[in-house]
MISE-867794 format. One record per residue (C-alpha): x, z, y; residue in three letters; residue number from 1. Coordinates in steps of 0.2 Angstrom, whole numbers, plus 5000, padded with zeros to 4 digits. Last residue first. Layout:
<node><xx>X</xx><zz>Z</zz><yy>Y</yy><vexpa>Ala</vexpa><kolfi>NUM</kolfi></node>
...
***
This chain:
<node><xx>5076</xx><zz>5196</zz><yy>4942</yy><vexpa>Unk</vexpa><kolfi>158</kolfi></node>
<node><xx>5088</xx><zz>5186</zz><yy>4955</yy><vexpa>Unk</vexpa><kolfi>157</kolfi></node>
<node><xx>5104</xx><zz>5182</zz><yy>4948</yy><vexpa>Unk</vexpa><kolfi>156</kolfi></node>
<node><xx>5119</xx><zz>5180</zz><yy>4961</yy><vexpa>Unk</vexpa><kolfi>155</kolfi></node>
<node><xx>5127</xx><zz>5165</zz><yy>4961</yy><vexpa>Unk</vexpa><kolfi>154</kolfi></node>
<node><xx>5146</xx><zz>5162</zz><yy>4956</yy><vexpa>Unk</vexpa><kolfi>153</kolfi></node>
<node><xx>5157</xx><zz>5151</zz><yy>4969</yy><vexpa>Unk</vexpa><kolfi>152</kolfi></node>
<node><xx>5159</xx><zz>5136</zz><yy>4962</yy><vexpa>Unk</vexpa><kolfi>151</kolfi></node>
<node><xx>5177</xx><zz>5129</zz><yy>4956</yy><vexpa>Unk</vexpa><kolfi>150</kolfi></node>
<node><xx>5177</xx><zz>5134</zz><yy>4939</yy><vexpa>Unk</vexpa><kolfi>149</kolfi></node>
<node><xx>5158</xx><zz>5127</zz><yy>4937</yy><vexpa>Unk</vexpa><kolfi>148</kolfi></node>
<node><xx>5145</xx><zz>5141</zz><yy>4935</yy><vexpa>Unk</vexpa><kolfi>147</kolfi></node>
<node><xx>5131</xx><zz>5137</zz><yy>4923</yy><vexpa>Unk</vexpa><kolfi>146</kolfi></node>
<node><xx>5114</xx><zz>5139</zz><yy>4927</yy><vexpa>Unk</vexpa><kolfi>145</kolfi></node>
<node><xx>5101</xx><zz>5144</zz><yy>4917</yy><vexpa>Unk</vexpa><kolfi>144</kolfi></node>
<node><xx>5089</xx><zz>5132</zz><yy>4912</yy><vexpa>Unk</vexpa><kolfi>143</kolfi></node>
<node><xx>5071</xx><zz>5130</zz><yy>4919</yy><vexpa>Unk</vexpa><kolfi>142</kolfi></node>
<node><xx>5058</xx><zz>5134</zz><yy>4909</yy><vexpa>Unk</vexpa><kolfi>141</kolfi></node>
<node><xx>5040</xx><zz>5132</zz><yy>4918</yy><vexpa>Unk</vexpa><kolfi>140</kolfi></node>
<node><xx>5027</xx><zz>5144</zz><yy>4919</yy><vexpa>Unk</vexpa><kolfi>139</kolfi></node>
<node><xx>5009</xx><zz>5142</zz><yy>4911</yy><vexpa>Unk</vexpa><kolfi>138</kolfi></node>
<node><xx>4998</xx><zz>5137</zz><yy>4926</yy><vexpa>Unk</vexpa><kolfi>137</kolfi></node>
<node><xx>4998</xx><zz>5119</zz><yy>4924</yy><vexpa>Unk</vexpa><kolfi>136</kolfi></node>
<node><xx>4995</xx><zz>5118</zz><yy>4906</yy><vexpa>Unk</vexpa><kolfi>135</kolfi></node>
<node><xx>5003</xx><zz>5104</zz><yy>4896</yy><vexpa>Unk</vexpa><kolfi>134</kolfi></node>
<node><xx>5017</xx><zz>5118</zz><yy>4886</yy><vexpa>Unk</vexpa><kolfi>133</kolfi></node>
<node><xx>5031</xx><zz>5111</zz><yy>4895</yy><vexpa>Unk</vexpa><kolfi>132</kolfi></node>
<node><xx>5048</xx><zz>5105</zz><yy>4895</yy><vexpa>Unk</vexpa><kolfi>131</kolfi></node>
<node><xx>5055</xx><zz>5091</zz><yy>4901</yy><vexpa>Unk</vexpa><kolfi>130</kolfi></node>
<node><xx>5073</xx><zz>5085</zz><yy>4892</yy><vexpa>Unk</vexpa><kolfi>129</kolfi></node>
<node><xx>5069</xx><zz>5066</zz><yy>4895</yy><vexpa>Unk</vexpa><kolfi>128</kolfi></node>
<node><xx>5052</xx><zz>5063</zz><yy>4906</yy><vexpa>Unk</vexpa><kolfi>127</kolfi></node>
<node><xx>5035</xx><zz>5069</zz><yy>4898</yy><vexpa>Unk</vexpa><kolfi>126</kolfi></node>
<node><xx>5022</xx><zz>5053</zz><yy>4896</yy><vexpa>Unk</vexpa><kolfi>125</kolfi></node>
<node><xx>5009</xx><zz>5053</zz><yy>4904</yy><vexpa>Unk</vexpa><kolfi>124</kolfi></node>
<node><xx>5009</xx><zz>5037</zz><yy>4917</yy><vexpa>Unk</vexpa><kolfi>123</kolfi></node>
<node><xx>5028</xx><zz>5038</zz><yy>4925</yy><vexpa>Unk</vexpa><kolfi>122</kolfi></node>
<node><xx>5024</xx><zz>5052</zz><yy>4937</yy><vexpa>Unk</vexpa><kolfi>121</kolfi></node>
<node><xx>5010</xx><zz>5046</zz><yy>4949</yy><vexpa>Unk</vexpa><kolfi>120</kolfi></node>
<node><xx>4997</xx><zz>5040</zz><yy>4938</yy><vexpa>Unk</vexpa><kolfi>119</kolfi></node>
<node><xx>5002</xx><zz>5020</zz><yy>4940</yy><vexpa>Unk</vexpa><kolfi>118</kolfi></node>
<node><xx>5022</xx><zz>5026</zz><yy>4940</yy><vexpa>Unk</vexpa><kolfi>117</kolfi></node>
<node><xx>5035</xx><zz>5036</zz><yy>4949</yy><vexpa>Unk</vexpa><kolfi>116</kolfi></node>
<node><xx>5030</xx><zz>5038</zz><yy>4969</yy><vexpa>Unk</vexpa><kolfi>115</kolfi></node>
<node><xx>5012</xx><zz>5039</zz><yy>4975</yy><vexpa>Unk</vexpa><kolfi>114</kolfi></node>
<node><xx>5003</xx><zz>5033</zz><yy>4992</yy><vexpa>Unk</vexpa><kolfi>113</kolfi></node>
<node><xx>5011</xx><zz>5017</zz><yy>4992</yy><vexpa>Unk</vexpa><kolfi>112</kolfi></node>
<node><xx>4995</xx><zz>5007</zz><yy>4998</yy><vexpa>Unk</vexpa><kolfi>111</kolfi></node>
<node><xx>4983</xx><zz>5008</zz><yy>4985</yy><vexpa>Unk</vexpa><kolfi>110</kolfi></node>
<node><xx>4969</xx><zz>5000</zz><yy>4994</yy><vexpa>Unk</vexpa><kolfi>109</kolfi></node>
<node><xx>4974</xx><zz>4987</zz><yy>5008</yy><vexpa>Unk</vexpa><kolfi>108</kolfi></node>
<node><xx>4969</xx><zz>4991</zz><yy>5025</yy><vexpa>Unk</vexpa><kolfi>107</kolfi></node>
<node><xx>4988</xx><zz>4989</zz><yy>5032</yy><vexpa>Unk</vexpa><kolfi>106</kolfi></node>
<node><xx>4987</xx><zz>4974</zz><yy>5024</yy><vexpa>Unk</vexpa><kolfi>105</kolfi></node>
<node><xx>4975</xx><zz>4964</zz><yy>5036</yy><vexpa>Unk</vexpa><kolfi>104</kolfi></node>
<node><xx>4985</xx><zz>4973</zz><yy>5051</yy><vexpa>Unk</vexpa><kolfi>103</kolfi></node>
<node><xx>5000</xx><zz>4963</zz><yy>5045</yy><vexpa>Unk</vexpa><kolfi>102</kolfi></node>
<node><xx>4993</xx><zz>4947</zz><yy>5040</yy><vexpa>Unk</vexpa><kolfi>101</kolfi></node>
<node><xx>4985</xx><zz>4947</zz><yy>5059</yy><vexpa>Unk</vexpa><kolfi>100</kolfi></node>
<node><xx>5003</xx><zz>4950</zz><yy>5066</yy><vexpa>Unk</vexpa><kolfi>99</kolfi></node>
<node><xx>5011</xx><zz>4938</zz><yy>5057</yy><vexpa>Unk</vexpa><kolfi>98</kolfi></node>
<node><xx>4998</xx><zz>4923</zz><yy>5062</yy><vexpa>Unk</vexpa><kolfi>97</kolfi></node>
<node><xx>4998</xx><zz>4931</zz><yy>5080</yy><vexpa>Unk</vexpa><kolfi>96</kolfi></node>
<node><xx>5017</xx><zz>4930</zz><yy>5077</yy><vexpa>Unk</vexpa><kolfi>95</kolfi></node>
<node><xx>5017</xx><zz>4911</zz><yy>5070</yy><vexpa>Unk</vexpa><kolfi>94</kolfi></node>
<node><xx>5005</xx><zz>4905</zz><yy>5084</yy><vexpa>Unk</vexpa><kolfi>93</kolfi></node>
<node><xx>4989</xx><zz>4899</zz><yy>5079</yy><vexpa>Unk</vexpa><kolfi>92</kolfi></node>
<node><xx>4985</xx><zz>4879</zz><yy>5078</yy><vexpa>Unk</vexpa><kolfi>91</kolfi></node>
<node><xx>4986</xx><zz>4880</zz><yy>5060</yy><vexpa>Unk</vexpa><kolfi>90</kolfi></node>
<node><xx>4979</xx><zz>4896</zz><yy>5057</yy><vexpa>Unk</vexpa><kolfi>89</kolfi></node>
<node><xx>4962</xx><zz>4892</zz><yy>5067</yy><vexpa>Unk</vexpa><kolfi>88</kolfi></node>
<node><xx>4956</xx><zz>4880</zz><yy>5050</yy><vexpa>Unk</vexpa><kolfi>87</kolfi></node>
<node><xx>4953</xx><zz>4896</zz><yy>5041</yy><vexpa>Unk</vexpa><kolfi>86</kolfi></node>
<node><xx>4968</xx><zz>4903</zz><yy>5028</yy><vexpa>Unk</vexpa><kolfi>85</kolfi></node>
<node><xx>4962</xx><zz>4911</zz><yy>5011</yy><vexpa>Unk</vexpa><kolfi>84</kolfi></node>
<node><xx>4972</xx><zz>4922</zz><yy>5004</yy><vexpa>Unk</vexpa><kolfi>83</kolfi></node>
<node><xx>4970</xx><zz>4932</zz><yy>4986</yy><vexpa>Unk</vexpa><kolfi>82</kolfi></node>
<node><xx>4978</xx><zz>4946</zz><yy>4984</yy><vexpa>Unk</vexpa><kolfi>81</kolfi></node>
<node><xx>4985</xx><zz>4956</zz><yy>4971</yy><vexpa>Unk</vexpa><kolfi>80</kolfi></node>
<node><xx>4994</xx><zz>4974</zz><yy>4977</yy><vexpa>Unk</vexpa><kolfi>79</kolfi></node>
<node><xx>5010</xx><zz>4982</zz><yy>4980</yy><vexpa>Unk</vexpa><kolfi>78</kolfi></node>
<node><xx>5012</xx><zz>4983</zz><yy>4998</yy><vexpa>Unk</vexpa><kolfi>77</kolfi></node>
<node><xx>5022</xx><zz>4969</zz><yy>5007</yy><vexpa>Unk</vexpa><kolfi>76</kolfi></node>
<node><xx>5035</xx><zz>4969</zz><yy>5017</yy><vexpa>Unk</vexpa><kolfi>75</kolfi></node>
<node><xx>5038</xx><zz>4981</zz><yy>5033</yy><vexpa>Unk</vexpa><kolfi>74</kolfi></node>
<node><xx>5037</xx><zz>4968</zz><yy>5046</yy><vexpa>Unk</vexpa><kolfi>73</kolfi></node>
<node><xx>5032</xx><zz>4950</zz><yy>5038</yy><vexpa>Unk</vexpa><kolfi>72</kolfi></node>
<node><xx>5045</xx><zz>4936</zz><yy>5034</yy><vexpa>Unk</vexpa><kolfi>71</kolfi></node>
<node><xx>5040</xx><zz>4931</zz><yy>5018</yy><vexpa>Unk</vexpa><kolfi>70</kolfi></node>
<node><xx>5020</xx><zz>4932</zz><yy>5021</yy><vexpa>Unk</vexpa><kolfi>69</kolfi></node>
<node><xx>5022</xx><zz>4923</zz><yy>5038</yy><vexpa>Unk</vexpa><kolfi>68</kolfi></node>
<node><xx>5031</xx><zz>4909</zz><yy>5028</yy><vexpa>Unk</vexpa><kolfi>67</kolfi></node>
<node><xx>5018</xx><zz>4910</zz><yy>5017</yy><vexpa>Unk</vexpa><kolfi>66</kolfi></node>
<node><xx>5004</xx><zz>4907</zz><yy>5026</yy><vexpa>Unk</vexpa><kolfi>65</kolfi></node>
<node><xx>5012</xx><zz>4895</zz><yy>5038</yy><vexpa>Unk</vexpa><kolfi>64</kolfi></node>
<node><xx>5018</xx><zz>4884</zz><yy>5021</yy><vexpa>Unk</vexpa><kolfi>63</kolfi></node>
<node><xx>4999</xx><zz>4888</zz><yy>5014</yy><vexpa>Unk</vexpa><kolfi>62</kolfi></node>
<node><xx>4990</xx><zz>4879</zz><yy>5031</yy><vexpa>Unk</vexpa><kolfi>61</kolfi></node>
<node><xx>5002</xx><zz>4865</zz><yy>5033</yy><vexpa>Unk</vexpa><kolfi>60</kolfi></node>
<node><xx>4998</xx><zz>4861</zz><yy>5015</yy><vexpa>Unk</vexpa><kolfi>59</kolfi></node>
<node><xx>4980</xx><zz>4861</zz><yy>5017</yy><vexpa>Unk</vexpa><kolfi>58</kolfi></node>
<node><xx>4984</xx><zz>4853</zz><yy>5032</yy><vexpa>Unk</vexpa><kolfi>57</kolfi></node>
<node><xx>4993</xx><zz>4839</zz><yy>5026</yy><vexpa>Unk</vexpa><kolfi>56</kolfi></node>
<node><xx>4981</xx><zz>4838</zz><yy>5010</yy><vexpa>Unk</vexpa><kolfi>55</kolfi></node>
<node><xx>4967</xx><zz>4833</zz><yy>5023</yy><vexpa>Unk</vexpa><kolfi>54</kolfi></node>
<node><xx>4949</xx><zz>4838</zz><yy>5022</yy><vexpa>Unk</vexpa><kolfi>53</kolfi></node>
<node><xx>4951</xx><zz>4859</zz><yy>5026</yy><vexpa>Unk</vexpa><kolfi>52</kolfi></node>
<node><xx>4939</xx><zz>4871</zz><yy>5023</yy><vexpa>Unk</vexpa><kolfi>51</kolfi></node>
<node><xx>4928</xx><zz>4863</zz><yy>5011</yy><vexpa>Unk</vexpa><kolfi>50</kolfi></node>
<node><xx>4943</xx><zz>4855</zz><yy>5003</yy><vexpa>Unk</vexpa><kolfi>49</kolfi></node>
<node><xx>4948</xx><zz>4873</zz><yy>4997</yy><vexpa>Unk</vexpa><kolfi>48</kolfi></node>
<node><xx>4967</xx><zz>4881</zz><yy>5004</yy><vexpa>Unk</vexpa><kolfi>47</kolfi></node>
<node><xx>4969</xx><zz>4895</zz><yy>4992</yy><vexpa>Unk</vexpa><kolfi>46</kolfi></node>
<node><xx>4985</xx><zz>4906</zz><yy>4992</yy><vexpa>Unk</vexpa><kolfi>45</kolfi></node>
<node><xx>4987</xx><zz>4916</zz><yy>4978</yy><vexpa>Unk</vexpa><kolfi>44</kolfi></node>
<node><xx>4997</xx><zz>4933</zz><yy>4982</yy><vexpa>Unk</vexpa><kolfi>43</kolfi></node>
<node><xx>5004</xx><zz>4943</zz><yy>4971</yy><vexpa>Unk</vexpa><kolfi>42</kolfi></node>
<node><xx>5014</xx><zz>4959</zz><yy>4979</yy><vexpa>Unk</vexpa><kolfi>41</kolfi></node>
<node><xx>5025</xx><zz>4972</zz><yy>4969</yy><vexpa>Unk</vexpa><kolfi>40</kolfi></node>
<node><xx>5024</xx><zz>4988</zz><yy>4961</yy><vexpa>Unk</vexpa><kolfi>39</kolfi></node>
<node><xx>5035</xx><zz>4986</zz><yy>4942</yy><vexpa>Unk</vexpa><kolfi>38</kolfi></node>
<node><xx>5027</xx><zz>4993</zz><yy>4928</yy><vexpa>Unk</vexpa><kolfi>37</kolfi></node>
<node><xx>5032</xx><zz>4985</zz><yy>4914</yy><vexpa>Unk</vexpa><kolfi>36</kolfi></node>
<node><xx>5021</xx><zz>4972</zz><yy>4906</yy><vexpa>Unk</vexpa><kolfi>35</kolfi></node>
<node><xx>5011</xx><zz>4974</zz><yy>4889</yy><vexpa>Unk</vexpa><kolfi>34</kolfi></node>
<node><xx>4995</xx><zz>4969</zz><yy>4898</yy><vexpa>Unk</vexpa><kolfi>33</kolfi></node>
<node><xx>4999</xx><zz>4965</zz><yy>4916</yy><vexpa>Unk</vexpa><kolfi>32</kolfi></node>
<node><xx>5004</xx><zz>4977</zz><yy>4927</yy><vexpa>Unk</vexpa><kolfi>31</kolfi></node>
<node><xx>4991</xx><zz>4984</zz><yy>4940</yy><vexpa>Unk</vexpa><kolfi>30</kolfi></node>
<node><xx>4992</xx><zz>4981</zz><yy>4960</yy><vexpa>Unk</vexpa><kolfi>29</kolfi></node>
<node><xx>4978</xx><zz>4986</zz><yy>4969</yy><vexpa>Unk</vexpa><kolfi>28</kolfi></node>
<node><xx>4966</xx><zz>4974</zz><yy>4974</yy><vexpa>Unk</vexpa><kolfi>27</kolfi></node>
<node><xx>4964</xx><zz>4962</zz><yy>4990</yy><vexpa>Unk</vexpa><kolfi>26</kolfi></node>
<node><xx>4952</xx><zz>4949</zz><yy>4995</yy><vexpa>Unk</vexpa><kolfi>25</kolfi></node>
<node><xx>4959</xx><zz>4941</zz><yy>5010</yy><vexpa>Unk</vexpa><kolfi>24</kolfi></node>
<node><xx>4951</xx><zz>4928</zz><yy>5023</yy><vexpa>Unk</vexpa><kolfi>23</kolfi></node>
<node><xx>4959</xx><zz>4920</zz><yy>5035</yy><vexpa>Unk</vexpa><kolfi>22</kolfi></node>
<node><xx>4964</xx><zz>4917</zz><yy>5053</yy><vexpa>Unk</vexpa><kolfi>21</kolfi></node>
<node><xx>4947</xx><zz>4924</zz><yy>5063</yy><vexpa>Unk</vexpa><kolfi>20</kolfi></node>
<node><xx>4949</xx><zz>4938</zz><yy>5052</yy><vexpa>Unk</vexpa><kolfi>19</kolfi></node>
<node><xx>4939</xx><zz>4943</zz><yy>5035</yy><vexpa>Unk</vexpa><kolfi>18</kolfi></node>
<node><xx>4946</xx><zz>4958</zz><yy>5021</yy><vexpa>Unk</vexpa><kolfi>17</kolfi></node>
<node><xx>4939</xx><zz>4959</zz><yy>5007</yy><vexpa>Unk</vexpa><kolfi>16</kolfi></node>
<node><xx>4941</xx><zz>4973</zz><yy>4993</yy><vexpa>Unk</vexpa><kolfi>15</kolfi></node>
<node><xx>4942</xx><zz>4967</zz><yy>4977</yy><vexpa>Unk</vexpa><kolfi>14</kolfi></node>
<node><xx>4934</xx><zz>4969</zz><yy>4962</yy><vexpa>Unk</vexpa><kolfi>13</kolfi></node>
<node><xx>4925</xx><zz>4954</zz><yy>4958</yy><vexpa>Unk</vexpa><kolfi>12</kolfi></node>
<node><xx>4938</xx><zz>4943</zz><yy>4967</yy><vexpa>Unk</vexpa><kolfi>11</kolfi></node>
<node><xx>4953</xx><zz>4952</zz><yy>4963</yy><vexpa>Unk</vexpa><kolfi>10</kolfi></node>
<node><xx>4948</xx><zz>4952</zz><yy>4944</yy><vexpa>Unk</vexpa><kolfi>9</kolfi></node>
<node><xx>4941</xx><zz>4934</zz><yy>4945</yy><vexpa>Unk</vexpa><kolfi>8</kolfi></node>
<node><xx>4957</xx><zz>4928</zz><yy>4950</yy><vexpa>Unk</vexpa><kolfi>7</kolfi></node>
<node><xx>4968</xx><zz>4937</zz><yy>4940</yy><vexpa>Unk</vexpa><kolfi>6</kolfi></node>
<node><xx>4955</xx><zz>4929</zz><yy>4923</yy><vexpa>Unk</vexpa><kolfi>5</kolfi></node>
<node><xx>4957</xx><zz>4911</zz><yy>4931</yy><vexpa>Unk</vexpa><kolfi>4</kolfi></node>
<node><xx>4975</xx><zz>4910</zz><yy>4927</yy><vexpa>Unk</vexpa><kolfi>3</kolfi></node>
<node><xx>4990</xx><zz>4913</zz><yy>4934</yy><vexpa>Unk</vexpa><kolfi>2</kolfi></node>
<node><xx>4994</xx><zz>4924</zz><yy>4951</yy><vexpa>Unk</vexpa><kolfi>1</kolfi></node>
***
């Protein structure tokens, strides 16, 4: 993530999620003004003094994070996050590590429940060659079909 404004988007309207490993606040994924839409995962990692004293652990403590982030079962949903590790991450084990991550995201809102766009079919606008009058109930054209040489014909159905 860049800038203060994505991080105080996920943090006022995230959903946070608390473990004995970390703590994530999680949002849906949502481009960027005047970027395409392409569902991926942003994570900030933040590691504050508070939590940790030494910069070796600090940076322990996002290496691990990531590492487990990278490698995790099923990948990531699309979403913005913002991670937190606790001081128990860096004696964890990698998998209890990985495994945590993955229950933590399992949770997260918006996960791939649509296919095409951020409304579920490229975000309003008609697709090359659709027809349609905007209503749902009136019928849809559909083309006839055209028998190839080599296809057997089809019978019409009235």
């Amino acid at each position: 993530m860049r800038g203060d404004r994505e991080f105080r988007k996920v943090r006022q309207h995230g959903l946070t999620i608390r473990d004995p490993l970390f703590t994530l606040r999680i949002t849906e994924y949502r481009p960027r003004h005047g970027e395409t839409w392409r569902p991926r995962a942003i994570v900030g990692i933040v590691v504050p003094k508070k939590t940790l004293k030494r910069a070796v652990e600090r940076n322990r403590a996002r290496r691990r994070t990531r590492e487990a982030l990278r490698t995790l079962p099923g990948g990531l949903p699309p979403c913005r996050a913002i991670l937190m590790p606790n001081p128990g991450l860096l004696q964890a084990e990698f998998t209890a590590i990985q495994a945590a991550l993955g229950r933590a995201l399992s949770r997260a809102p918006g996960r791939v429940k649509r296919k095409g766009g951020p409304q579920g079919g490229g975000g309003g606008r008609p697709k090359a060659g659709a027809t349609g009058t905007g209503n749902p109930a009136a019928p849809h054209r559909v083309p006839d079909a055209v028998p190839t040489p080599d296809a057997p014909p089809t019978q019409e159905t009235p």
